[in-house]
C-alpha angles and dihedrals in degrees: 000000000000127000091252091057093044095046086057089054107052088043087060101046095049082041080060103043088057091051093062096067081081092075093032160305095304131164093251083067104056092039089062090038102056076046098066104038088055102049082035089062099023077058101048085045101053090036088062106041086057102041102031114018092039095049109022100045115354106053092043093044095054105020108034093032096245100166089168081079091063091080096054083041095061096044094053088057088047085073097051083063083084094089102050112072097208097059098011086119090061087071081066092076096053083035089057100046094046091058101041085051095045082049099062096039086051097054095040089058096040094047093057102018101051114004095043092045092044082047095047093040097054087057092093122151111250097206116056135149085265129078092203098057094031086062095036093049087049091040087053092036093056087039095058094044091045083056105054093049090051091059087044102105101178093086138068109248090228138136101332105005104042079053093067085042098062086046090063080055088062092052106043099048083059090048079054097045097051100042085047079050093052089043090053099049098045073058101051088045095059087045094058098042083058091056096053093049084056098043102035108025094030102034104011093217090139094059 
């Protein structure tokens, strides 16, 4: 047998044991399951400490003479603290610099990356030479508008306001739909894509 064969079967088999939770909670499961969590992590480890700890820290500390990474350095084993009781309060200090670090440089991004482009994108001219976009700029425009009064809660959603806020409802349950529609066929998608590995590489029903 060779290690292609053998990489179809157990494929297969752990493809399997994932099906059966359909029936039910069943020991395969979670035997594929425990599986996957631990070469999922073993590989994220393993993938970080050669793409990010070797290269990034380790290599120039020791063999370019960095010392500026001794301080990184030292706030990476301070979280490793967490698992002893005496000084595990000491990993708060690298915690809560990670965290205030990753912050800023998430508002920051998402500032400009995400708030200033949606922004930018929803001023959008209501009269043009075309119908169609005429009446889909002004269909987005009054969308966005019915949404954020909805989420302004200052106000009492009553008599006018609480109309356009209904409205936001309205949009809003669409945006739902359709993101719940793309989620279910990716999926599918995946499903399906499981199916044919069993009847055309495994059994080769489908030759």
């Amino acid at each position: 047998m060779t290690y292609d064969i053998l990489g179809i079967w157990v494929a297969a088999f752990f493809t399997l044991c994932i099906f059966s939770f359909l029936y039910r909670d069943n020991f395969f499961y979670k035997l594929a399951e425990h599986i996957f969590v631990g070469i999922s992590a073993g590989y994220g480890v393993a993938l970080q400490y050669h793409n990010v700890f070797l290269p990034n820290l380790w290599n120039p500390l020791t063999k370019e003479g960095k010392l500026i990474l001794v301080i990184p350095f030292f706030l990476g084993a301070l979280l490793f603290t967490r698992f002893l009781d005496k000084i595990s309060w000491l990993s708060r200090w690298a915690l809560a610099l990670l965290i205030g670090i990753f912050s800023g440089a998430a508002i920051i991004g998402y500032g400009s990356g995400d708030l200033i482009l949606q922004i930018n994108a929803n001023l959008l001219p209501l009269k043009t030479n075309s119908l169609l976009t005429s009446l889909n700029n002004l269909i987005l425009t009054v969308g966005l508008i019915a949404c954020l009064i909805y989420f302004f809660y200052s106000k009492e959603h009553k008599g006018g306001f609480g109309f356009v806020a209904r409205i936001g409802i309205f949009f809003l349950m669409i945006s739902f739909g359709a993101s719940f529609g793309y989620t279910v066929m990716s999926r599918m998608s995946l499903l399906i894509g499981r199916v044919y590995f069993l009847l055309d590489d495994w059994l080769g029903i489908l030759h």
